[in-house]
Each structure stands twice: as structure tokens, then as C-alpha cells.
Backbone as CSV, one residue per row, in Angstrom:
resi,resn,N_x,N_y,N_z,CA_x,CA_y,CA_z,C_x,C_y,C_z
1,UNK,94.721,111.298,86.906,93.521,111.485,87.729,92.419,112.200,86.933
2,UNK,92.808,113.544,86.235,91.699,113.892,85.374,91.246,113.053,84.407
3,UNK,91.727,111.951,83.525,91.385,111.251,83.089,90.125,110.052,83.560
4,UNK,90.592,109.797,85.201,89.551,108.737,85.800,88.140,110.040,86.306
5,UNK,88.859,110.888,86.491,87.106,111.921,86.897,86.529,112.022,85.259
6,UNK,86.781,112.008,84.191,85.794,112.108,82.912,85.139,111.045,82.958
7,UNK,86.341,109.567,83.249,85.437,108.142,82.734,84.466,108.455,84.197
8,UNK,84.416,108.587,85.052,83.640,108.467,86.419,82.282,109.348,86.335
9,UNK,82.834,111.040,85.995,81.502,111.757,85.169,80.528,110.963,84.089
10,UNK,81.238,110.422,83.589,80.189,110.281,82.604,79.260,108.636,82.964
11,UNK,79.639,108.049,83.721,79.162,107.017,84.704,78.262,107.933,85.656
12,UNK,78.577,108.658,86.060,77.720,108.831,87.317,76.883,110.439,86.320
13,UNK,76.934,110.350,85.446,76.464,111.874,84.074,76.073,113.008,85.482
14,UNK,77.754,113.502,85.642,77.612,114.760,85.992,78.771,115.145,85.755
15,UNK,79.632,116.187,85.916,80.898,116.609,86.007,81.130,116.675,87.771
16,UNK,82.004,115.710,87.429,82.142,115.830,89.088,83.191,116.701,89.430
17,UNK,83.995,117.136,88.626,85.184,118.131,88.808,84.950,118.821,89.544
18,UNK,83.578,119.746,88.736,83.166,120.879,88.825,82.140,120.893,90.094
19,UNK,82.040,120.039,90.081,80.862,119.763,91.207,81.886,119.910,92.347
20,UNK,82.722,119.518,92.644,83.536,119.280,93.467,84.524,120.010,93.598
21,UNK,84.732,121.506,92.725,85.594,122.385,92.901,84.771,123.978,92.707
22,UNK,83.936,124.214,91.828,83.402,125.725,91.635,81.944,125.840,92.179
23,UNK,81.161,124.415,91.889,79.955,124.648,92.010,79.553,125.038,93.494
24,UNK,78.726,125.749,94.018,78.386,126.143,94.889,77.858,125.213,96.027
25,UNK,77.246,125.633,97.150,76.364,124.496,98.168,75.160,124.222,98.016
26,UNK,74.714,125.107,97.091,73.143,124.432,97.460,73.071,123.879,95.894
27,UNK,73.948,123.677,94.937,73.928,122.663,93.924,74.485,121.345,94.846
28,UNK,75.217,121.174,95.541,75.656,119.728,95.656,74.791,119.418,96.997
29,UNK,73.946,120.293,97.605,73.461,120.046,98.444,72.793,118.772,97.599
30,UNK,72.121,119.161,96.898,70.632,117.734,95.806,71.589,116.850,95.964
31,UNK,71.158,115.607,96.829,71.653,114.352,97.298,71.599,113.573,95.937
32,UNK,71.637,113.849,94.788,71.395,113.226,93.258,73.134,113.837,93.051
33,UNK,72.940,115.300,93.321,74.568,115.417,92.968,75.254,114.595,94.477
34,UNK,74.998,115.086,95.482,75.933,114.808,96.829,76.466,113.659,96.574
35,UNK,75.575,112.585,96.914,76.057,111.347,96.566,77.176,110.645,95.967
36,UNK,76.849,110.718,94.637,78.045,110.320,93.803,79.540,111.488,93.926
37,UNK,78.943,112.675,94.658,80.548,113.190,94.700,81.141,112.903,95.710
38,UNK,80.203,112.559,96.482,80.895,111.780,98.121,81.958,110.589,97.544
39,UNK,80.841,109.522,96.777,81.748,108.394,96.449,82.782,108.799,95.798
40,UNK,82.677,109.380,94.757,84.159,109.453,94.094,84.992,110.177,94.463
41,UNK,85.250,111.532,95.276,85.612,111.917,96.049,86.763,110.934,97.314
42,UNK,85.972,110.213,97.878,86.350,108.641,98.751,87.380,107.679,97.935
43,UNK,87.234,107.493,96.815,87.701,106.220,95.607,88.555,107.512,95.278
44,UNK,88.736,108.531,94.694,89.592,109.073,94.482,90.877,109.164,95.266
45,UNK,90.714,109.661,96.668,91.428,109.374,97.724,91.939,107.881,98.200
46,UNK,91.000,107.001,97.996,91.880,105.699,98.401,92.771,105.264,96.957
47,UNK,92.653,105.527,95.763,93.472,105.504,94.678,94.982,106.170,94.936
48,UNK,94.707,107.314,95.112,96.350,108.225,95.743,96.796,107.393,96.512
49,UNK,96.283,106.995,98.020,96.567,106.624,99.221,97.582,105.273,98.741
50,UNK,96.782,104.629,98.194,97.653,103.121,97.548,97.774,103.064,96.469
51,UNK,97.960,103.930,96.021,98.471,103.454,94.344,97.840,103.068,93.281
52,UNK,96.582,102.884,93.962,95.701,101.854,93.028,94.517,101.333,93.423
53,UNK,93.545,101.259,93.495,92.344,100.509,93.946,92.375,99.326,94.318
54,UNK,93.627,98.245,93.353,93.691,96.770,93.668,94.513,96.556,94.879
55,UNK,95.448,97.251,95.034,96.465,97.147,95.984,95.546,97.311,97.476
56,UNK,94.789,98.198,97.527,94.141,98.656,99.275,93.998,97.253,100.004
57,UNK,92.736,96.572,99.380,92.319,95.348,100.182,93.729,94.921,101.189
58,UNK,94.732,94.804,100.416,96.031,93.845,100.600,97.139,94.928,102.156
59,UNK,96.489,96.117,102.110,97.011,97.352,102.739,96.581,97.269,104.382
60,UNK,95.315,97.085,104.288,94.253,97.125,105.042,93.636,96.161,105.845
61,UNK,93.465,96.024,107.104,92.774,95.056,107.763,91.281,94.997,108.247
62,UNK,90.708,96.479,107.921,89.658,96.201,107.672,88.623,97.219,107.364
63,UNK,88.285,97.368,106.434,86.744,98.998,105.682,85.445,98.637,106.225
64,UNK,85.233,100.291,106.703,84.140,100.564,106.717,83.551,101.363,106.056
65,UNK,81.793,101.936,106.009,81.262,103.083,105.790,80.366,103.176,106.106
66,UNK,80.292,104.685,106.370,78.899,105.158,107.031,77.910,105.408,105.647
67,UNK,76.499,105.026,105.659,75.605,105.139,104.839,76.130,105.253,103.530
68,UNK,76.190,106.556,102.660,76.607,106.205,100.908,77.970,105.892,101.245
69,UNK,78.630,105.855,102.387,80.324,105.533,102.574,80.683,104.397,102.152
70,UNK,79.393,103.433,102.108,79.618,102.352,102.003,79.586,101.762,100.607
71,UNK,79.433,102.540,99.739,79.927,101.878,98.288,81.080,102.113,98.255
72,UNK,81.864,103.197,98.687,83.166,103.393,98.961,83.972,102.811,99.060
73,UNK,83.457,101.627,100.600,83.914,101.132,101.234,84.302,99.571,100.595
74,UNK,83.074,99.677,99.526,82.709,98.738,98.616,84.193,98.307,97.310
75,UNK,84.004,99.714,97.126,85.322,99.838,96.022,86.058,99.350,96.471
76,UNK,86.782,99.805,97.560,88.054,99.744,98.511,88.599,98.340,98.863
77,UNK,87.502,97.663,99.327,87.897,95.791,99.469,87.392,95.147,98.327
78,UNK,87.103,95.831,97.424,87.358,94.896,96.000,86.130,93.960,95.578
79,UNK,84.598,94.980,96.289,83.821,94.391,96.049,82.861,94.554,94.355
80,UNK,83.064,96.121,94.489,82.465,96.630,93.216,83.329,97.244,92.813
81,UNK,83.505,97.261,91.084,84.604,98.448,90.387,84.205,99.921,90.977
82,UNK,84.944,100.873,90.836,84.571,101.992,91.167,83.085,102.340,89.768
83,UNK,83.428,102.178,89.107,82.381,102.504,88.084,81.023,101.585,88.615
84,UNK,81.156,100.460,88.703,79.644,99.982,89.378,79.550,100.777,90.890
85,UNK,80.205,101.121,91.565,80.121,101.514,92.446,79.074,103.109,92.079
86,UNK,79.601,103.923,91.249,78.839,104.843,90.687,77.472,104.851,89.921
87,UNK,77.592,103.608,89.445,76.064,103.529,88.898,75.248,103.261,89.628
88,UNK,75.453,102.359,90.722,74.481,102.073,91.636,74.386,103.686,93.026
89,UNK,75.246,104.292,92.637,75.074,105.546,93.735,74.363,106.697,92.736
90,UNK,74.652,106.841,91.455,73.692,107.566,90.530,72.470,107.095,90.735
91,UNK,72.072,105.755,90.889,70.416,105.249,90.928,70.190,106.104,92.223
92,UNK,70.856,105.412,93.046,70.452,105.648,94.792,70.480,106.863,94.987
93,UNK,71.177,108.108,94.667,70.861,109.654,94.482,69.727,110.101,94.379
94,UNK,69.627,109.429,92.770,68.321,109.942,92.557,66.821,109.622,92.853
95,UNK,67.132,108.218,92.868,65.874,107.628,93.833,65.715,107.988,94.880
96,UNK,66.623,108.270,95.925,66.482,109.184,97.149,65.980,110.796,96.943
97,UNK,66.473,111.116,96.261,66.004,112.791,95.424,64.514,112.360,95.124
98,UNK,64.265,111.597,94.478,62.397,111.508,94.212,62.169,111.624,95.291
99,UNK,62.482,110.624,96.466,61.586,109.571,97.351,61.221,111.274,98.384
100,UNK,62.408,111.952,98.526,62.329,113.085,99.677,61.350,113.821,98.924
101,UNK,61.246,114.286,97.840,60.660,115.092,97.271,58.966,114.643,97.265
102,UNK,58.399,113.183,97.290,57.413,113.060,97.637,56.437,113.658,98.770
103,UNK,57.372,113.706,99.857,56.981,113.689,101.370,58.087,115.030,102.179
104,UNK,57.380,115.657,102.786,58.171,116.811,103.584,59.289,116.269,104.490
105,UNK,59.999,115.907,104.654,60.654,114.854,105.851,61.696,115.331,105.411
106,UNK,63.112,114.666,107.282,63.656,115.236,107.626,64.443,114.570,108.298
107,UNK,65.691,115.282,109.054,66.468,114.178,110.108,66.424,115.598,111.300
108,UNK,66.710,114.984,112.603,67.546,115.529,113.983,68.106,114.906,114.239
109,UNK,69.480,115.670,114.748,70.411,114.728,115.263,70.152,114.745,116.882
110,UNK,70.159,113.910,117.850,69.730,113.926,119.324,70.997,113.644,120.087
111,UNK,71.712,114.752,120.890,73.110,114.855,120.937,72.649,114.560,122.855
112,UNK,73.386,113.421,123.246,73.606,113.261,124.632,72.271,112.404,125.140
113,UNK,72.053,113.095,126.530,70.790,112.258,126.970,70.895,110.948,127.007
114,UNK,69.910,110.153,128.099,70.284,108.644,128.309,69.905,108.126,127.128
115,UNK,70.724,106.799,126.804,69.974,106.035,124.982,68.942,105.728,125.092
116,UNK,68.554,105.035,125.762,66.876,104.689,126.018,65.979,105.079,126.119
117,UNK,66.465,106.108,127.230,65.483,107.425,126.918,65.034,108.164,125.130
118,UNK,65.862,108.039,124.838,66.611,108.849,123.695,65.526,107.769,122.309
119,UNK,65.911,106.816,122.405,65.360,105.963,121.599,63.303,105.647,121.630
120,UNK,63.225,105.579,123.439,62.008,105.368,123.390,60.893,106.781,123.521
121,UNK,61.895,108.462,123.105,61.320,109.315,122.749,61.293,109.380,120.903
122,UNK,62.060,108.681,120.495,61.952,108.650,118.887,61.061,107.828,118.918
123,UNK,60.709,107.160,119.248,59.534,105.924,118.909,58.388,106.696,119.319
124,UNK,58.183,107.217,120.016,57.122,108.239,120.601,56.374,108.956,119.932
125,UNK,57.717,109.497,119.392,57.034,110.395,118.514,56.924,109.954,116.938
126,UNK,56.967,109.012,116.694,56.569,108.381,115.689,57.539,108.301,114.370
127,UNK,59.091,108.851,114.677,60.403,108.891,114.432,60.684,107.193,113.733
128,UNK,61.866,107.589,113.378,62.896,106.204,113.357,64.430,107.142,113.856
129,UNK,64.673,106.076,114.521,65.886,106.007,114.511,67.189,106.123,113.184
130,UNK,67.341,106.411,112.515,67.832,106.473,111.783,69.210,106.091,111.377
131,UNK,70.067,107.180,111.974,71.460,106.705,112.506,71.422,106.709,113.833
132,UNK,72.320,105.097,113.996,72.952,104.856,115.991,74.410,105.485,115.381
133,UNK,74.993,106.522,115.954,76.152,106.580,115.457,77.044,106.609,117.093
134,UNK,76.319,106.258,117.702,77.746,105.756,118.804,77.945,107.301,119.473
135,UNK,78.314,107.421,120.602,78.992,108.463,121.446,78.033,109.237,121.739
136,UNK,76.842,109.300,121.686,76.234,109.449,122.413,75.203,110.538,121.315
137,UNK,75.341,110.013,119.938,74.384,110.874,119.059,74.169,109.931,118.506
138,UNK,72.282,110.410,117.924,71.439,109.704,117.231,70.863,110.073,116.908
139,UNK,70.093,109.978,114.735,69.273,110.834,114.197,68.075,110.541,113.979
140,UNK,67.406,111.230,114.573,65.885,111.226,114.457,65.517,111.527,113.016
141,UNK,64.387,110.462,111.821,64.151,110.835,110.954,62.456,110.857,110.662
142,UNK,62.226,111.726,110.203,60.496,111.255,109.985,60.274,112.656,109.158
143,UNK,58.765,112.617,109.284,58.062,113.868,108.452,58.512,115.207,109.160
144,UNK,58.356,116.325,108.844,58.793,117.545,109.499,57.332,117.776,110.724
145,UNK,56.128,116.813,110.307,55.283,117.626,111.298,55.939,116.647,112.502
146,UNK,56.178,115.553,112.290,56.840,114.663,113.725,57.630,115.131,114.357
147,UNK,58.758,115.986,113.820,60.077,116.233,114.228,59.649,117.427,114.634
148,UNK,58.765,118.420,114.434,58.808,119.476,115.078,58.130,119.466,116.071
149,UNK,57.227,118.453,116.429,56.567,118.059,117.593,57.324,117.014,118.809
150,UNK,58.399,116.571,118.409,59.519,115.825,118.893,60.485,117.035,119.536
151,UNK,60.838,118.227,118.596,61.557,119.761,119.648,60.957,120.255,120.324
152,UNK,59.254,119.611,120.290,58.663,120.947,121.331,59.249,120.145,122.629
153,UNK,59.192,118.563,122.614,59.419,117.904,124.093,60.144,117.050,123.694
154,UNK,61.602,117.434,123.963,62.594,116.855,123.590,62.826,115.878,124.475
155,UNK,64.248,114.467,124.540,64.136,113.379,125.839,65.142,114.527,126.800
156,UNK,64.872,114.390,127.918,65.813,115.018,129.056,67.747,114.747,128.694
157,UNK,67.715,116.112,128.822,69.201,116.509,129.316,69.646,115.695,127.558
158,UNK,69.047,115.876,126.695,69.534,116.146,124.564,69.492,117.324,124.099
159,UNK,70.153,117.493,123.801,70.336,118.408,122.391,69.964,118.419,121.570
160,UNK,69.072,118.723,120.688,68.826,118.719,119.228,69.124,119.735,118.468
161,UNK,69.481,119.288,116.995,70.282,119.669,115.699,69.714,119.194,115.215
162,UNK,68.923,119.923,113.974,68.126,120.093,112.701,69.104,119.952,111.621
163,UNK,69.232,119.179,110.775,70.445,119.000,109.858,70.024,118.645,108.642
164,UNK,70.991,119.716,107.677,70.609,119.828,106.598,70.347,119.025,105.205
165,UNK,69.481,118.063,105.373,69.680,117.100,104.660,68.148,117.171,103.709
166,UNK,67.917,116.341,102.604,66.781,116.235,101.529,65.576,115.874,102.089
167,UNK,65.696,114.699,103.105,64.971,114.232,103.330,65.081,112.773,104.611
168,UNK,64.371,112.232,105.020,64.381,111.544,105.709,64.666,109.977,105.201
169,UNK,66.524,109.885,105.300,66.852,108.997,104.880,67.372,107.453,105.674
170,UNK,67.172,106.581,105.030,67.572,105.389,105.909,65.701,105.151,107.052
171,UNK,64.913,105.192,106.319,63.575,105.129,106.758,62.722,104.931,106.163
172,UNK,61.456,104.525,106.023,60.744,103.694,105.151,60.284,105.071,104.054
173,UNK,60.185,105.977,104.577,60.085,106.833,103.636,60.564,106.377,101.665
174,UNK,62.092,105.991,102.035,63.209,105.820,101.091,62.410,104.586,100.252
175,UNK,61.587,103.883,100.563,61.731,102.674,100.011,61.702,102.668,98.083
176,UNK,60.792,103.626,97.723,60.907,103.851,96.512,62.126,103.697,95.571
177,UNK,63.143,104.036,96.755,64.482,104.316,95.762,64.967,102.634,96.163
178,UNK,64.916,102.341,97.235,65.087,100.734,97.056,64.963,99.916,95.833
179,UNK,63.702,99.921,95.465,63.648,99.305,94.267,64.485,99.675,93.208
180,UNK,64.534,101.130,92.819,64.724,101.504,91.497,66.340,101.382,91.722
181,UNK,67.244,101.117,93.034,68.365,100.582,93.190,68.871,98.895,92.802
182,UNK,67.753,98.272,93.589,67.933,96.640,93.338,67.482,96.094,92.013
183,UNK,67.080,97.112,91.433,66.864,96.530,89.609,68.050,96.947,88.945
184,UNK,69.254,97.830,89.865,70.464,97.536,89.235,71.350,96.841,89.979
185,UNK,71.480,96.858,90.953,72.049,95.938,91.645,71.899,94.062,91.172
186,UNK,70.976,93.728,90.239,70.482,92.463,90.489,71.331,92.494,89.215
187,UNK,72.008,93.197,88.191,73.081,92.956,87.269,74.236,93.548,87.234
188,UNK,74.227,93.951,88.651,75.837,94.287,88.948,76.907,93.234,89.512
189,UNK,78.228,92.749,88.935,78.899,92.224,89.849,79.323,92.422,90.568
190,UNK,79.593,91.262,91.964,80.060,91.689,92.990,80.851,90.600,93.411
191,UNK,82.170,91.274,93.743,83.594,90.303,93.976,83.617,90.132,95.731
192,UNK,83.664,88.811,96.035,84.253,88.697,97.520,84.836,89.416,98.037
193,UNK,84.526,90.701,99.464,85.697,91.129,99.881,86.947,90.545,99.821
194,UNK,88.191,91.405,99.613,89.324,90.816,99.761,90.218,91.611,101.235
195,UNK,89.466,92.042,101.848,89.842,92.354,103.372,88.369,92.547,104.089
196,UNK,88.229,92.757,105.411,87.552,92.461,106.156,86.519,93.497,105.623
197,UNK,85.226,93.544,105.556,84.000,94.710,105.026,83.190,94.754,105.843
198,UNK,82.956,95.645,106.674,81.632,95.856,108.076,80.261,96.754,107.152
199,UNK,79.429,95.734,107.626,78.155,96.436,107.008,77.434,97.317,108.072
200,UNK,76.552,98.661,107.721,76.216,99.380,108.675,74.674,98.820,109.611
201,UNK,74.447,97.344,108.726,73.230,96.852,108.966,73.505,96.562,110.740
202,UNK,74.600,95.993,111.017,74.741,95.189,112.015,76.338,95.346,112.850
203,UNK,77.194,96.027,111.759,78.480,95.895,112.403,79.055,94.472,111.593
204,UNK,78.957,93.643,111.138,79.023,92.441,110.859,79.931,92.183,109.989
205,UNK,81.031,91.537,109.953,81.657,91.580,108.981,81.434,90.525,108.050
206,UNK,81.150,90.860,106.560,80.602,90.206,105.765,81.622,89.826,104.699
207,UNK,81.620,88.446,104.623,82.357,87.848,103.567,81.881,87.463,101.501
208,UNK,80.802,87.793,102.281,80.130,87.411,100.493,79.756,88.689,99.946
209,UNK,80.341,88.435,98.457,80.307,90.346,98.105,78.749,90.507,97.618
210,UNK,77.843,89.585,97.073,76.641,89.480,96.612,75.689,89.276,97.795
211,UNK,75.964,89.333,98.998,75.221,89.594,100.228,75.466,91.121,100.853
212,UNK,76.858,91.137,100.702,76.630,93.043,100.979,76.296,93.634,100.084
213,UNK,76.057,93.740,98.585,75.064,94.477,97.563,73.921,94.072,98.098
214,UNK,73.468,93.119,98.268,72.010,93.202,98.973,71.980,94.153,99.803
215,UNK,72.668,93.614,100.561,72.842,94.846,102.112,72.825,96.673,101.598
216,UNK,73.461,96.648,100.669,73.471,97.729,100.215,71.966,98.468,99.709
217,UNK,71.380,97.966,99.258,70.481,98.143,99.006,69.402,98.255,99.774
218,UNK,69.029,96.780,100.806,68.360,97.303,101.400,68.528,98.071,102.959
219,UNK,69.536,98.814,102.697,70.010,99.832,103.528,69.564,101.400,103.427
220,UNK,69.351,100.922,102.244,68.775,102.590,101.972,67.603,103.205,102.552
221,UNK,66.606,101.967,102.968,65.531,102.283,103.918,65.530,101.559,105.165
222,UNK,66.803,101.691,105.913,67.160,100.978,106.962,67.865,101.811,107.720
223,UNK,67.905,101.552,109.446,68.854,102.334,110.196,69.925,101.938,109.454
224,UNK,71.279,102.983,110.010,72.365,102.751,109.853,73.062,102.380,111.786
225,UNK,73.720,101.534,111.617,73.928,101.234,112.762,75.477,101.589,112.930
226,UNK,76.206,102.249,113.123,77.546,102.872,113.210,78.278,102.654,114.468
227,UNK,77.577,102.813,115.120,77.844,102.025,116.897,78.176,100.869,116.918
228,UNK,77.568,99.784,116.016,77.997,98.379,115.987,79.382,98.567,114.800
229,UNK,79.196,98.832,114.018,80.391,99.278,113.343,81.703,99.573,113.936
230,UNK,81.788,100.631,114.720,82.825,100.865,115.513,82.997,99.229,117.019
231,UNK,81.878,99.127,117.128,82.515,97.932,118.314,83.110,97.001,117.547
232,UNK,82.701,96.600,116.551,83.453,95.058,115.716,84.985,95.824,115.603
233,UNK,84.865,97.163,115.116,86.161,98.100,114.863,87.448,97.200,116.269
234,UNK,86.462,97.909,117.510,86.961,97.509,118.394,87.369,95.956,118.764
235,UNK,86.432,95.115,118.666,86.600,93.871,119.206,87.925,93.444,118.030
236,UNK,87.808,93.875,116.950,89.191,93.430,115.802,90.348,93.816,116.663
237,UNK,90.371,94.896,117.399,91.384,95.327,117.825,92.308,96.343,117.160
238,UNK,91.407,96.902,116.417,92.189,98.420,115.568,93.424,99.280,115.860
239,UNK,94.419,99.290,115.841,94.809,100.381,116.513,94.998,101.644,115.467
240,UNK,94.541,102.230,114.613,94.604,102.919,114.142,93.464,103.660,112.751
241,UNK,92.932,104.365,112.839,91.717,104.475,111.910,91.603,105.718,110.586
242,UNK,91.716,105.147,109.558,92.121,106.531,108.350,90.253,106.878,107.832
243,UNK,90.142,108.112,108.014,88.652,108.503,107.505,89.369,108.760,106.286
244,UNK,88.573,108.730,104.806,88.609,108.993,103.766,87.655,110.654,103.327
245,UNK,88.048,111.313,102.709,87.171,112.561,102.339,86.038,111.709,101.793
246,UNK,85.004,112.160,102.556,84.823,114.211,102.876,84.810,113.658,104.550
247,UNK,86.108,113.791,104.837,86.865,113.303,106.239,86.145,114.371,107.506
248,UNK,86.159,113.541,108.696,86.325,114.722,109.949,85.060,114.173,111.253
249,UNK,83.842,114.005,110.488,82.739,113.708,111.170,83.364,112.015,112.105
250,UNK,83.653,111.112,111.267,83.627,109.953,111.956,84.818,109.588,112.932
251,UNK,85.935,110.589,112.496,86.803,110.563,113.740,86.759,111.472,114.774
252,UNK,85.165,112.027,114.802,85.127,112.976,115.786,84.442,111.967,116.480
253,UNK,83.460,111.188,115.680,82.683,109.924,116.887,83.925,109.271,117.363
254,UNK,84.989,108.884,116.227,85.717,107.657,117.218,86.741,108.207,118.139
255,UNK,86.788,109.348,118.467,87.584,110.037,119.206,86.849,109.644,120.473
256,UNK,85.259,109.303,120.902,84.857,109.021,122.317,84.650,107.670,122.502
257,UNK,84.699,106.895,121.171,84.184,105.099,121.002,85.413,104.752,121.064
258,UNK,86.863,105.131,120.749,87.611,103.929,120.212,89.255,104.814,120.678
259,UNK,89.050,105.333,122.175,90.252,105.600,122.556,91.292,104.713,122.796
260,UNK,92.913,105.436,122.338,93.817,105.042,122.492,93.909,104.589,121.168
261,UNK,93.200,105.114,120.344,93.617,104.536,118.545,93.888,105.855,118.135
262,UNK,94.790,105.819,117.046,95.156,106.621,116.187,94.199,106.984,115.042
263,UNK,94.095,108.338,114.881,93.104,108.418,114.074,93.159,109.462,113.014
264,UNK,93.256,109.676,111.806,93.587,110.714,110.924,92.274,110.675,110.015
265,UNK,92.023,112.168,109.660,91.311,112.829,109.009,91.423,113.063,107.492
266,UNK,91.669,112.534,106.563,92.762,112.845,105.073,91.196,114.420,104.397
267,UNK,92.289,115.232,104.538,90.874,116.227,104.003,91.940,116.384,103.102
268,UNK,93.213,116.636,103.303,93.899,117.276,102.213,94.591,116.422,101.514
269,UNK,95.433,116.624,99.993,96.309,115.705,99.440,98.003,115.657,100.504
270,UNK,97.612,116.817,101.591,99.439,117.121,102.544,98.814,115.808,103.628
271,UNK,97.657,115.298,103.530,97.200,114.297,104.873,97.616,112.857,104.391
272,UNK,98.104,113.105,103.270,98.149,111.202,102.295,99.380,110.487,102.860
273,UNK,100.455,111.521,102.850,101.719,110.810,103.864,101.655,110.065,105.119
274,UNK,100.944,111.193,105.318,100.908,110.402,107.154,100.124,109.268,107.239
275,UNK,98.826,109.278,105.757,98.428,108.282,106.037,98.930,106.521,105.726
276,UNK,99.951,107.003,104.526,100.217,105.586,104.070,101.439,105.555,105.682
277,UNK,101.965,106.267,106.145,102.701,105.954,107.335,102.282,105.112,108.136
278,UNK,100.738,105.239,108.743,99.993,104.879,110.041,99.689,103.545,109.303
279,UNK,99.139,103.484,107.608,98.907,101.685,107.276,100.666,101.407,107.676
280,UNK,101.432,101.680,107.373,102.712,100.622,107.332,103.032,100.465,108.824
281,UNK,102.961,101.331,110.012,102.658,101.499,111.198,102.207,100.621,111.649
282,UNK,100.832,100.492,111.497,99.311,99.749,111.718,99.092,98.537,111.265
283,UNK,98.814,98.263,110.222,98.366,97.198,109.386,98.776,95.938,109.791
284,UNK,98.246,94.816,109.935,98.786,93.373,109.947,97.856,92.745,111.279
285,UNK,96.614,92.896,111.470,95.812,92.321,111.999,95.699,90.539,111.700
286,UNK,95.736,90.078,112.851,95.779,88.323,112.546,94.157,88.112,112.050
287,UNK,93.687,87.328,110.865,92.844,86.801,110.334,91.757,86.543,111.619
288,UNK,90.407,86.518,111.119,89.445,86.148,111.595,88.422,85.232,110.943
289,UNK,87.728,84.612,111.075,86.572,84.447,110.421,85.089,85.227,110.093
290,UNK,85.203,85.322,108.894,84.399,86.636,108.856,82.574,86.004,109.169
291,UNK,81.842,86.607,108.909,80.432,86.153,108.909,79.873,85.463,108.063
292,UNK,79.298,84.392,107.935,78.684,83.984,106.435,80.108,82.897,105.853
293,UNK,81.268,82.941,106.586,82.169,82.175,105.776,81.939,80.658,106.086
294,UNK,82.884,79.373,105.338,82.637,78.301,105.046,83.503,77.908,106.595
295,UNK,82.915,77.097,107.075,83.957,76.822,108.191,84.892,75.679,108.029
């Protein structure tokens, strides 16, 4: 394993070790570092989990990810090597690190309250929607003067949470880093999923691996739609759901979207048992036709 974090550091030119064991929070806070330690972090963990990166697809009936989760998610069904997976999240870091740094901007998260309501007070106030993440939260993203004029008159019976993030991501803000992403993306390969791959564009499960690098890309200045994500989850018929580190957040959503499924958190290397348990448990979903396939 220390061997794959040097080749991976020096792909993604940081020490991710260190990043990921001494360095403090407000170094990995810079979404230039966050990023790529999220991903490898994720690919590290699904490597333990199965043995191997090649083996998962074959494990698994079907990956997701939330926003950078999704190069992850990428690795995992055998779309991008983990190393392209890192170069294109080193671009997208840092192009996101410019793009925030241009413009004061921001996210809220809008906890409860009717959706509609909820949605046609983000539009109001001149917001995006950012993340739909299902269960009844959704992040408001825009400039800080929007968002603080969005807490003075919040939608009825929400919550809002100010959350600590660079900048206002997944919004046109980002688009800058779009580009300086899809000028690597346009010489990266990309292999056919080899298990089912839900994009956050739509929920959709996508069969062509050179249509979800698109997707990937132009996601970066796009909602993330996580709500549709989890229903395809559902309509597959899941019964069981493994979050990958930096674990906890998404099985706290699917704890209100996707009851009566099993659901584990892997934060630790003592969580890896139980998890290859729940695939041998779990696993063996009957085939579907995915989106985009040949009929």
C-alpha cells in the first residue's frame, strides 16, 4: 500500500500520506489538496475491500458517487485507472481552487421544509440548487452576498447550515475549471463500466465509459442530483449499501431514502470485514439494461 500512495502522490504531486495522516484541517481544507485525498483515500479502500481494483466491478451490482465521489466511483467499475482518475481530480482541485478564489461564494445546506418551497426560495434568491441530496436536504450555492440575504428570510419551517466549503461548487461559478478539466479529459481513457455506474447528473445508469467522463466533467458546474441517485439505488432493488471513506454522510441520507437496506459506514480498516461479508451476503442483482446500451 505505501508503495501505491508514492506512485498516486506523485500523480496527483502531493504527499497524500501526510496529507491524510499529520497535516492539519485547514491544509486539506484547500479543495486542491481535499480532493485528490478524498479520491485516493476511496480507491485505497475499495483496493483492501477486494483485493484489487479489477476484481470490484465483478463484486458489485452497482457504484455510485456523490460529486468528486464520482471518480471514485469511476475507478471502482473499471472506468478510469486510479491514476487517470487522479489526474483528472488534480486538474478539477485546482481549477475549482482558482474558480472559488475568483468570486466570494459559498454553499447552505437547507435542512427540512417543503421541496418546493425550498427550491422556489433558492431560485429567489438568485441561488442554485446545488446538491438535491434526498431526505429532505438541499444546498444552496451562490455568492456570499445572496446567501446571506437568503438567512435573513429563510423558506418556512428549514434550517440552515453554512458549510465549510471554498466556494460555490457544482454552479456556474465553477465553469472555469470545466475547461481546464475537459482539456484533460479529451486524452484520457475511458473503459466501459464493467458493473452498473449511476451518474449524479440524473441518477442514470450509464453504460459508455466516454459519456460518463463527459459527465464528469461537465458536472463540475452542474447540480448534483443524489436523490435520483438513490431512487435508481432503489428501483435496482439494493438491499444493501457500503459507503467508502471518508464514510458516514451518505448513509446518514440513506438511512431516511432507502429503508430496510443494510448499510455500513467503512471509516475504519476493523469496518472491511463486515464489509466484504454484506457483498457476499448481498451481491447478485439480476442484469438490467443500462442507459445508452445497444438493444
Amino acid at each position: 500500500m505505501a508503495e501505491r500512495f508514492e506512485r498516486w502522490s506523485t500523480v496527483a504531486e502531493l504527499d497524500l500520506a501526510r496529507c491524510g495522516t499529520t497535516a492539519d484541517a485547514e491544509e486539506i481544507r484547500d479543495t486542491a489538496i481535499a480532493q485528490p485525498l478524498l479520491v485516493s483515500a476511496g480507491l485505497a479502500a475499495a483496493t483492501a475491500l477486494f483485493g484489487g481494483l479489477d476484481a470490484a466491478p465483478a463484486a458489485v451490482d452497482a457504484v455510485a458517487g456523490h460529486s468528486v465521489g464520482e471518480f471514485t466511483a469511476a475507478g471502482v467499475a473499471g472506468v478510469l485507472s486510479p491514476e487517470d482518475a487522479l489526474t483528472l481530480v488534480r486538474e478539477r482541485g485546482r481549477g475549482m481552487a482558482e474558480a472559488a478564489a475568483a468570486t466570494a461564494t459559498g454553499m447552505t445546506a437547507v435542512l427540512g421544509g417543503d421541496r418546493d418551497e425550498v427550491l422556489a426560495a433558492i431560485e429567489a434568491a438568485g441561488l442554485t440548487a446545488a446538491n438535491d441530496n434526498g431526505s429532505g436536504q438541499i444546498v444552496a450555492a451562490g455568492t456570499t452576498e445572496q446567501l446571506a440575504a437568503f438567512a435573513e428570510a429563510p423558506p418556512a419551517r428549514a434550517r440552515l447550515r453554512s458549510l465549510s466549503v471554498a466556494g460555490a461548487f457544482h454552479t456556474h461559478h465553477m465553469a472555469p475549471a470545466v475547461e481546464r478539466v475537459r482539456a484533460v479529459a479529451e486524452r484520457t481513457a475511458a473503459a466501459d463500466p464493467r458493473t452498473r455506474l449511476l451518474s449524479n447528473r440524473d441518477g442514470a445508469v450509464v453504460a459508455s465509459g466516454r459519456e460518463y467522463l463527459d459527465r464528469l466533467v461537465s458536472q463540475i458546474s452542474s447540480p448534483v442530483r443524489w436523490d435520483a441517485c438513490t431512487r435508481t439505488l432503489a428501483d435496482l432493488g439494493v438491499t444493501a449499501v457500503i459507503e467508502l471513506p471518508p464514510a458516514g454522510t451518505l448513509v446518514g441520507l440513506a438511512k431516511r431514502a432507502l429503508r430496510g437496506v443494510e448499510l455500513l459506514a467503512v471509516k475504519t480498516p476493523d469496518d472491511l470485514d463486515r464489509a466484504r461479508d454484506l457483498v457476499k451476503e448481498h451481491a447478485g442483482l439480476p442484469p438490467v439494461e443500462p442507459e445508452g446500451a445497444a438493444s
